[in-house]
N, CA, C and O of each residue as an XYZ file, in Angstrom:
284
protein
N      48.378     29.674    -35.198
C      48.424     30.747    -34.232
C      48.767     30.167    -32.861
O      48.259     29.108    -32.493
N      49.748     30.952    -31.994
C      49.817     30.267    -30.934
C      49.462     30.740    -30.002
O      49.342     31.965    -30.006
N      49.107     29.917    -28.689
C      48.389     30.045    -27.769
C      48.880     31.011    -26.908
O      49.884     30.518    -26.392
N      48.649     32.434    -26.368
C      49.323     33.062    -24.921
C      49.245     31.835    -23.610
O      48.460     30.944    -23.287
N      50.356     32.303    -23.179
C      50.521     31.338    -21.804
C      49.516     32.002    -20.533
O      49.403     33.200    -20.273
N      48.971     31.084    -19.979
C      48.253     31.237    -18.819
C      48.258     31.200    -17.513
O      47.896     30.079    -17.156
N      48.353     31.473    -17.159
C      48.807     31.468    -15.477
C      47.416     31.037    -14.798
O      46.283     31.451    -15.045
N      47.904     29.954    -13.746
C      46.678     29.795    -12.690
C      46.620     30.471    -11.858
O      47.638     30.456    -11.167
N      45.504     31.436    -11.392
C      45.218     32.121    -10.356
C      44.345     31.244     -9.256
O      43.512     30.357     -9.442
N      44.761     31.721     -8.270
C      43.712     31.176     -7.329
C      42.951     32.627     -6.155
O      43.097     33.849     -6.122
N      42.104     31.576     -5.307
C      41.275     32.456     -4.072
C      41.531     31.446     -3.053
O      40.418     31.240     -2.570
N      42.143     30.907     -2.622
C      42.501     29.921     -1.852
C      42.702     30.784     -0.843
O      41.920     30.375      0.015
N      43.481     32.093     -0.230
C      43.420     32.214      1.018
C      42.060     33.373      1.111
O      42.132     33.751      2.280
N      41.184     33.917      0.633
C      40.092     34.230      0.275
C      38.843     33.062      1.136
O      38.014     33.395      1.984
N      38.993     32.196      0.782
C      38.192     30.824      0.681
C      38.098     30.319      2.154
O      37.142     30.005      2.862
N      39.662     30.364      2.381
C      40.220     29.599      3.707
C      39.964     30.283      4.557
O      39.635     29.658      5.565
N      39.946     31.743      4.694
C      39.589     32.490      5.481
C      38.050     32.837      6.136
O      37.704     33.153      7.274
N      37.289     32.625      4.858
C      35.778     32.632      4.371
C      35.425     31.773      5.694
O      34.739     32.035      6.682
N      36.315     30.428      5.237
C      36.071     29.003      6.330
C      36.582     28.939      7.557
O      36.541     27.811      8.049
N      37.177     30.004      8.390
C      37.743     30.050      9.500
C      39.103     29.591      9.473
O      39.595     29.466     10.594
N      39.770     29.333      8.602
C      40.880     28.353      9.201
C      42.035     28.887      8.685
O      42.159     29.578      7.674
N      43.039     28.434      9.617
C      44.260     28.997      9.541
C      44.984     27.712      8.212
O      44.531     26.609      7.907
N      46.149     28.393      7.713
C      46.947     27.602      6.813
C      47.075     26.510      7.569
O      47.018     25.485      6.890
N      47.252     26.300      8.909
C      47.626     25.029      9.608
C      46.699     23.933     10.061
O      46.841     22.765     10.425
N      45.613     24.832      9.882
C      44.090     23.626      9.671
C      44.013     23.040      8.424
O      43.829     21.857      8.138
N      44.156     23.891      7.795
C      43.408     23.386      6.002
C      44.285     22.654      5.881
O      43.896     21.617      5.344
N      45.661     22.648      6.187
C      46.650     21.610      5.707
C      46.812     20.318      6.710
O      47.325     19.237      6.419
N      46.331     20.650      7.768
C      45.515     19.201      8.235
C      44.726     18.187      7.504
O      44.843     16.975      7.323
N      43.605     19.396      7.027
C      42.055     18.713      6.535
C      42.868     18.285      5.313
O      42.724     17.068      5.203
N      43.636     18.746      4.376
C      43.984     18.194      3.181
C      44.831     17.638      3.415
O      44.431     16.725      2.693
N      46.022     17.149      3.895
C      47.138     15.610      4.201
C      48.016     16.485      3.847
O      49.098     15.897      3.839
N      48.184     17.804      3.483
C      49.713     18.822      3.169
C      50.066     19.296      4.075
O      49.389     19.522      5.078
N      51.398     19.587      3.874
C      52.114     21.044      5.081
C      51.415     22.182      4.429
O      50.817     22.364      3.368
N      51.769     22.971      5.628
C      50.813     24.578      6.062
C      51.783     25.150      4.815
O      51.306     25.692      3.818
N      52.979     24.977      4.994
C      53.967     25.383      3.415
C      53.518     25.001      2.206
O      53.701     25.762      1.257
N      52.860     23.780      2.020
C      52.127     23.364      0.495
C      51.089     24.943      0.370
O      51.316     25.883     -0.391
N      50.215     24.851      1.136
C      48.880     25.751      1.768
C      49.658     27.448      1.466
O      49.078     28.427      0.996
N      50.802     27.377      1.816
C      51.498     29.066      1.790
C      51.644     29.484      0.658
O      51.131     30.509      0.210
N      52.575     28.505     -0.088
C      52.948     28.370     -1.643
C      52.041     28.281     -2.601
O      52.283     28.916     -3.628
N      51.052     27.662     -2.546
C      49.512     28.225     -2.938
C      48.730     28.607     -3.424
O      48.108     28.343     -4.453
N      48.657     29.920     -2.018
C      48.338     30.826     -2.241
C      49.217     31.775     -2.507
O      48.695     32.884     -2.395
N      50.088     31.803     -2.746
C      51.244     32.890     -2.918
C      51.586     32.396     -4.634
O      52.324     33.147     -5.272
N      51.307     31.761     -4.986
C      51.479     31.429     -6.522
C      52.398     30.960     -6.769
O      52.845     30.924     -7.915
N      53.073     30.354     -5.546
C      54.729     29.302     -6.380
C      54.786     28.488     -6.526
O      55.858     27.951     -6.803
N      53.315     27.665     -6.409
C      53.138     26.146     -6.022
C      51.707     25.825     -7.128
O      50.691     26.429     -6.785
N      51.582     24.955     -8.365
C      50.405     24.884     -8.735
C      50.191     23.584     -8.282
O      50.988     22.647     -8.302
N      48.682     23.617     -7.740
C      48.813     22.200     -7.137
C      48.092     21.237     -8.244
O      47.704     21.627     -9.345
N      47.985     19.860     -7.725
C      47.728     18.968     -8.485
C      46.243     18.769     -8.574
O      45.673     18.764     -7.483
N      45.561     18.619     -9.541
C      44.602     18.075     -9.629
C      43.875     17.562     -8.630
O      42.769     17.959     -8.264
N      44.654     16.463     -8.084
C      43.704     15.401     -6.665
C      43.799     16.755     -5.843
O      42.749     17.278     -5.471
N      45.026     17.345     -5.544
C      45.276     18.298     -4.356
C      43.825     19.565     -4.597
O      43.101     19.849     -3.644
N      43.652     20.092     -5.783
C      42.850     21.204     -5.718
C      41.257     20.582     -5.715
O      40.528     21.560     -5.879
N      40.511     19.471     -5.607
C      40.040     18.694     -5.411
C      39.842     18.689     -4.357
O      38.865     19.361     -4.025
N      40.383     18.178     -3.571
C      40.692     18.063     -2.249
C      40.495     19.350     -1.586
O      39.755     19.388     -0.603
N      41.127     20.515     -2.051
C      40.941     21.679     -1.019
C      39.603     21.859     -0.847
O      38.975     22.046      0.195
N      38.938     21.724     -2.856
C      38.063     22.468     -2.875
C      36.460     21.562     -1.659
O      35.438     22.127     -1.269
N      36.834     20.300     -1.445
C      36.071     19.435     -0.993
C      35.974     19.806      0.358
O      34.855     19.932      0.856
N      37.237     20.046      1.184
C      37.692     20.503      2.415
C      36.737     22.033      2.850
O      36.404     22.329      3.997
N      36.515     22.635      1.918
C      36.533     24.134      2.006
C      34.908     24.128      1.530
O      34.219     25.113      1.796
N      34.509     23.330      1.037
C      33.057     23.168      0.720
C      32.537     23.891     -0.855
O      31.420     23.991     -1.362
N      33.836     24.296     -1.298
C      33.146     25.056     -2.601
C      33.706     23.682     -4.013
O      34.065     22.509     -4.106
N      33.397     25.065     -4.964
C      34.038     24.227     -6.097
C      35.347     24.155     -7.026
O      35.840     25.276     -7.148
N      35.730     23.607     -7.402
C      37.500     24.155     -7.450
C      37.108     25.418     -8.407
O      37.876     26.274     -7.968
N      36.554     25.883     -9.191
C      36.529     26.797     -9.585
C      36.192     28.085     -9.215
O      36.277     29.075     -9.941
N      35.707     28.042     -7.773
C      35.635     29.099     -6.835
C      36.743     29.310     -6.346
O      36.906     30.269     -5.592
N      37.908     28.330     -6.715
C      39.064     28.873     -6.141
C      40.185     28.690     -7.132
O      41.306     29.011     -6.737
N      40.077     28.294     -8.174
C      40.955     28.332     -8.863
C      40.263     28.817    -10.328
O      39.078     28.647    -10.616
N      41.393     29.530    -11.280
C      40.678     30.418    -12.663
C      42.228     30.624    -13.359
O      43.286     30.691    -12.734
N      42.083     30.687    -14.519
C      42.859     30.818    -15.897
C      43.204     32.511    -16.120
O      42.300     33.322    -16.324
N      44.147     32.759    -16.073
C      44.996     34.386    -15.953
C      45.049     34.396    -17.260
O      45.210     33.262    -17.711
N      44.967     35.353    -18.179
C      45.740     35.821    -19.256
C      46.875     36.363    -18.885
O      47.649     36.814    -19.729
C-alpha cells in the first residue's frame, strides 16, 4: 500500500509574531535572510532540519509547535 504524500505545514509566522519580531529579526537571530523567513512561512521553502531547530530555539518553543505533517 502506498503512502499519501505529506506536506509540511508550519506556524512560523504565528510563533514569530507571538515573539515580537519582525521577519528581519528572526532572520538575524537564526543566520538567514528575512527571504529564507518569508518563504517559510509562505510554504515554498522547507527548511532544514538544523534550520527548524534553530528557529524553534530562537523563538523559545518546540519545533513541533511550529512545524506538523499535512495530509
Amino acid at each position: 500500500m502506498k503512502k499519501s504524500a505529506q506536506a509540511l505545514g508550519n506556524k512560523l509566522k504565528e510563533k514569530r509574531e507571538a515573539a515580537g519580531l519582525t521577519q528581519a529579526a528572526l532572520a538575524e537571530k537564526a543566520g538567514v535572510s528575512r527571504k529564507t523567513i518569508n518563504t517559510i512561512e509562505n510554504r515554498v521553502f522547507t527548511p532544514s532540519t538544523l534550520l527548524a531547530l534553530t528557529l524553534a530555539e530562537v523563538l523559545g518553543v518546540s519545533v513541533h509547535a511550529i512545524f506538523y505533517l499535512e495530509n
